[in-house]
DRENDO-1510 file (C-alpha; in Angstrom, 1 decimal, always signed):
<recs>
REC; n; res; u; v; w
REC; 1; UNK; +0.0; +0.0; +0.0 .
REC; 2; UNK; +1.4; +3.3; -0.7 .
REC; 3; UNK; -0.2; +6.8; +0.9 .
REC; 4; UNK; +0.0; +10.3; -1.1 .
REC; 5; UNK; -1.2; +13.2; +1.1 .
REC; 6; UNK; -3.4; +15.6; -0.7 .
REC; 7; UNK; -2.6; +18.6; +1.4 .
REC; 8; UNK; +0.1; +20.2; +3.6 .
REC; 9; UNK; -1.7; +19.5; +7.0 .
REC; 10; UNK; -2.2; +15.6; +6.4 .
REC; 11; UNK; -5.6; +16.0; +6.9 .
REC; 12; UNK; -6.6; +14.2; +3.7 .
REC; 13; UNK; -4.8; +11.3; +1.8 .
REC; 14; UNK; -5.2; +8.7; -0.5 .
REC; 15; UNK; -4.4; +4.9; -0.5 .
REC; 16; UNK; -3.0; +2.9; -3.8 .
REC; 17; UNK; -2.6; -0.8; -3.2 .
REC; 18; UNK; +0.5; -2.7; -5.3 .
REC; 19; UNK; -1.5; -2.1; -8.6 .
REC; 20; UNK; -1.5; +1.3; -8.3 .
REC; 21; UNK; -5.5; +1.4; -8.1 .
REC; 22; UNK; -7.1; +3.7; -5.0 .
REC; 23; UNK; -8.2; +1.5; -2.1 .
REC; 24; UNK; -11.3; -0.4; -2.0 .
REC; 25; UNK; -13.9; -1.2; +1.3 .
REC; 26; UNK; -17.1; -2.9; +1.4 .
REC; 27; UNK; -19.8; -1.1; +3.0 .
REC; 28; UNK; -23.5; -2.7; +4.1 .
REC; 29; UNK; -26.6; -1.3; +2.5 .
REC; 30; UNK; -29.7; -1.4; +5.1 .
REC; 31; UNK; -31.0; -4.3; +3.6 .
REC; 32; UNK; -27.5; -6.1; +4.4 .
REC; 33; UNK; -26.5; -6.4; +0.7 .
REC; 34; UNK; -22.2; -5.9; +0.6 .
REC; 35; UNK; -21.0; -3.5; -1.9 .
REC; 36; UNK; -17.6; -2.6; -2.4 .
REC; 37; UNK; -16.6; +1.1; -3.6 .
REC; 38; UNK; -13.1; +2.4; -4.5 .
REC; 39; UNK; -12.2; +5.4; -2.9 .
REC; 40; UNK; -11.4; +8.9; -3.7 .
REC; 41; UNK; -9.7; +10.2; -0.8 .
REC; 42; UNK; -9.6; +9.7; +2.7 .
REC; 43; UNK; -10.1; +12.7; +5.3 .
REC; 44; UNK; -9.9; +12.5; +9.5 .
REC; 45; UNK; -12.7; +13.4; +11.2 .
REC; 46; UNK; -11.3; +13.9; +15.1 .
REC; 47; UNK; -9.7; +10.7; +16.0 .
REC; 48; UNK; -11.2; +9.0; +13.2 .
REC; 49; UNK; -11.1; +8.6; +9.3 .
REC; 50; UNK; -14.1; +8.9; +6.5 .
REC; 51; UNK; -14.1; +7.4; +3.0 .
REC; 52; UNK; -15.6; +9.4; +0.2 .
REC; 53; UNK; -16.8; +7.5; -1.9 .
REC; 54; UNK; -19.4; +7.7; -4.9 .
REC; 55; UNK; -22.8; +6.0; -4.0 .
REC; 56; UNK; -26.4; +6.5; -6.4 .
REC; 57; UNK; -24.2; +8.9; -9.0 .
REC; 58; UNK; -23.3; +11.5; -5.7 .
REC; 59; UNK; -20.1; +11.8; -3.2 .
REC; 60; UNK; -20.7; +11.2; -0.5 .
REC; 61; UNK; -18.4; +10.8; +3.3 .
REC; 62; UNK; -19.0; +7.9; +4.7 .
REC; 63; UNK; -17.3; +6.2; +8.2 .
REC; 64; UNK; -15.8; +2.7; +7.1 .
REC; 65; UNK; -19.0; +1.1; +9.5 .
REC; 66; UNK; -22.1; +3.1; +7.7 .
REC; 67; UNK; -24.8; +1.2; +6.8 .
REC; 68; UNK; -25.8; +2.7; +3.2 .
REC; 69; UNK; -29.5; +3.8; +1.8 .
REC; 70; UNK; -31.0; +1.2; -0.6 .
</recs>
């Protein structure tokens, strides 16, 4: 995995694996179908981290735990 920080204060990065594609996670929708979404960058969020990601055509922030709209 490599990391690239998008900004000066390390508040936002992104995450290639070995292939040089962004990172991928897989996310729960409500009705406890598992999709998996590449994503754009990563940002903290106190002493933790959210993915945004693109879900139904919009960006969206997401915490790695969210349970998605259907």
């Amino acid at each position: 995995m490599n990391t690239y920080y998008l900004n000066n204060r390390g508040s936002r990065w992104v995450t290639f694996d070995l292939a040089g594609k962004r990172q991928k996670i897989q996310l729960t929708t409500k009705a406890g179908k598992l999709v998996e979404r590449r994503v754009s960058f990563w940002e903290s969020f106190g002493n933790f981290a959210l993915a945004h990601i693109s879900w139904k055509g919009k960006k969206i922030s997401v915490f790695p735990d969210t349970l998605l709209d259907d």
